[in-house]
Steps between C-alpha positions, in 0.01 A plus 500: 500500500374281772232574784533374855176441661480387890205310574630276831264719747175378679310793425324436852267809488337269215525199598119421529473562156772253315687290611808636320478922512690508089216256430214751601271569265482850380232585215477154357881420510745382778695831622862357376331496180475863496829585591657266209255614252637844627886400460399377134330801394807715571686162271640333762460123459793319694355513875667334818231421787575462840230248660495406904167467681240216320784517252273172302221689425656788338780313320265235311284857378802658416623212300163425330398839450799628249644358189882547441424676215315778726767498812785343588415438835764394781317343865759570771413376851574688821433213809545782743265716372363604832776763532444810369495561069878612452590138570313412188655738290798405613463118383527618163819655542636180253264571218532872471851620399357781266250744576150376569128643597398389816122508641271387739221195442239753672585810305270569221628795296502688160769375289612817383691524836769211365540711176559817738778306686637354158534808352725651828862416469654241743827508631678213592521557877116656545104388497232688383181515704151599408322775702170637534530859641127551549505435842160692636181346469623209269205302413701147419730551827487361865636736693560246813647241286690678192891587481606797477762679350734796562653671182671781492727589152324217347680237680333249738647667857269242750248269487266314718140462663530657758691828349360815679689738254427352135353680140443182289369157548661209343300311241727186524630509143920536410725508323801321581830413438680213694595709765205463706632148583781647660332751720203235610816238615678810677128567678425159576858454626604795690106590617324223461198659296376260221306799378532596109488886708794426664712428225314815305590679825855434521538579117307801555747617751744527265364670242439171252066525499367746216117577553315533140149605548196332366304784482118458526520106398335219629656274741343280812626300796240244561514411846177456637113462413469904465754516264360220267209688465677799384695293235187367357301820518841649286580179306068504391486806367704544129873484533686729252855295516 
């Protein structure tokens, strides 16, 4: 199975630390190299990349930093990457015919999640997301900056940022099967929202987003310097993956 991972985003929040936000160091390695070090784990070793801001800089580690042998990796460039992260997703749409992973460059997360979504069965017309249903007092989460999620029946019913009524957040990790393509061109068409939520949102409305729970594992959104230091104060201590 192949892994989708969008890494196009300036990761502004940051900024002042790296010059490319996937590039940020995190604990002695570059925070991409957590999240495919994650995908491989869980035996996933063909991995498409979706580059846009400073695209050099990350493409020449990428290259350099794997051996065919360890990943097949795939650099895809997204020149308008200042729109929002569904149009990134959706640039893959020609590579991914069968169903894939897809992940964020700034989510660093147990790897048990992927074998929790592997193990759910996938129907042809459906995605599956990952959801983290301890939503009080989360000590990973920002509240002002995390999407959240509505599930009800174990299907994904809404998602967003600013959802008032939610029960889960979204840890950024699916899934998928080709469909998503479909439902981010009928959002970016119909709505214009280049948002990965808006596709999610529109399959959600009819019924094609299952919610499988992560229980109590880890997972971070690294998106600015307060977060960092909670990865590395979690990533120090002895991981049990």
């Amino acid at each position: 199975m192949k892994a989708l991972i969008i890494a196009a985003g300036m990761g502004q929040r940051l900024s002042g630390l790296c010059a490319s936000k996937p590039l940020l160091q995190v604990c002695g390695q570059p925070l991409i190299n957590w999240v495919i070090e994650g995908l491989l784990k869980a035996g996933i070793k063909e991995v498409i990349v979706v580059t846009g801001y400073n695209r050099k800089g990350l493409e020449e580690h990428l290259e350099t930093s794997y051996t065919p042998e360890e990943v097949s990796l795939t650099l895809l460039y997204n020149d308008q990457w200042q729109r929002e992260n569904g149009l990134s997703v959706y640039r893959a749409r020609p590579l991914l015919t069968e169903p894939f992973f897809l992940v964020m460059s700034d989510h660093i997360f147990d790897p048990a999640i992927l074998n929790l979504l592997r193990q759910t069965e996938l129907k042809k017309d459906e995605i599956v997301l990952a959801v983290d249903f301890r939503v009080q007092n989360h000590p990973y989460v920002d509240l002002d900056d995390v999407t959240r999620v509505k599930v009800e029946d174990g299907k994904v019913c809404d998602i967003g940022k600013g959802l008032v009524s939610y029960n889960a957040f979204d840890t950024g990790i699916f899934l998928c099967q080709p469909v998503l393509f479909e439902a981010l061109e009928e959002s970016q068409r119909k709505a214009g929202d280049y948002s990965l939520s808006g596709g999610v949102r529109l399959l959600g409305a009819r019924g094609q987003v299952r919610a499988v729970s992560i229980g109590d594992r880890f997972w971070i959104d690294i998106d600015d310097p307060r977060a960092l230091e909670k990865a590395k104060n979690y990533l120090g201590a002895e991981l049990n993956w």
